[in-house]
C-alpha positions in Angstrom: 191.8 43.7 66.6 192.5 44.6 62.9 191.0 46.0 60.7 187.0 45.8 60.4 186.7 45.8 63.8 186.2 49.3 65.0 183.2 49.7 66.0 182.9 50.8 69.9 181.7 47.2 71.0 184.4 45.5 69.4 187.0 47.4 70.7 185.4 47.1 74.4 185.8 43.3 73.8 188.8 43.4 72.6 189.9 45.1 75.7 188.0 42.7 77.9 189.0 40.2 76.3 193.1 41.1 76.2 192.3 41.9 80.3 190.8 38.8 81.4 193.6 36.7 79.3 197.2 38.5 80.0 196.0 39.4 83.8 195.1 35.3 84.5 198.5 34.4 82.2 200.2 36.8 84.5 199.0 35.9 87.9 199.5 32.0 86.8 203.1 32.8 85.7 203.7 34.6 89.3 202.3 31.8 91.3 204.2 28.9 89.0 207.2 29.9 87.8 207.6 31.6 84.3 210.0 29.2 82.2 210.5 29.0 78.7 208.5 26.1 78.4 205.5 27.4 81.0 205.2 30.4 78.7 205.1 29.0 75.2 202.6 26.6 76.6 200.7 29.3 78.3 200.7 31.6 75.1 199.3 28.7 73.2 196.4 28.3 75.9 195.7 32.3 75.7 195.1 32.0 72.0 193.3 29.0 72.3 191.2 30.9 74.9 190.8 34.7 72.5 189.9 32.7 69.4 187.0 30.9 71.4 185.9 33.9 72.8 186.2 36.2 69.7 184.6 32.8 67.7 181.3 32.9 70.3 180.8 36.7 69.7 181.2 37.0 65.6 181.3 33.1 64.7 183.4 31.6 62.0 185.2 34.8 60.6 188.1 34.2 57.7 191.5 34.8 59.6 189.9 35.3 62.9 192.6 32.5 64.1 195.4 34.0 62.4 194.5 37.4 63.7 194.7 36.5 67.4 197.9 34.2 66.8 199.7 36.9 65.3 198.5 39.6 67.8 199.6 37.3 70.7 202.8 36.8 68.8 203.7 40.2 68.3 202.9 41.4 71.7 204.9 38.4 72.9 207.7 39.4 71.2 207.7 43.4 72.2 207.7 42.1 75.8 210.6 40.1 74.9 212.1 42.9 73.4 211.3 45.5 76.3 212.0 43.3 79.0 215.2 41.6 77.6 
């Protein structure tokens, strides 16, 4: 998370959180095949699923979208560039 959230709780979420979303992306993209397509789709569900989650624990936050599409974004794109 960015700034603002530091506090022990929201970094345990944020951990729980990233956990319970790129482990499930993961095992789905082993079991069904990880095309171009799959994963865009896929990385559009996981942000779907981390802004909902983030929403029900601090509710309407300015950014808070824009926060976890970027995150996902970058960390997509450091895989890319690690694994390319």
């Amino acid at each position: 998370m960015a700034a603002g959230y530091r506090r022990a709780l929201d970094l345990a979420l944020c951990a729980a959180v990233n956990l319970l979303t790129n482990l499930s992306l993961n095992l789905f993209l082993s079991v069904y095949g990880s095309g171009t397509g799959t994963v865009l789709l896929l990385e559009i569900v996981v942000v779907v699923a981390e802004y909902v989650l983030y929403f029900s624990a601090y509710g309407r936050r300015n950014g808070l979208l824009l926060l976890v599409a970027t995150s996902n974004m970058l960390s997509f794109l450091i895989g890319k560039l690690i694994y390319a």
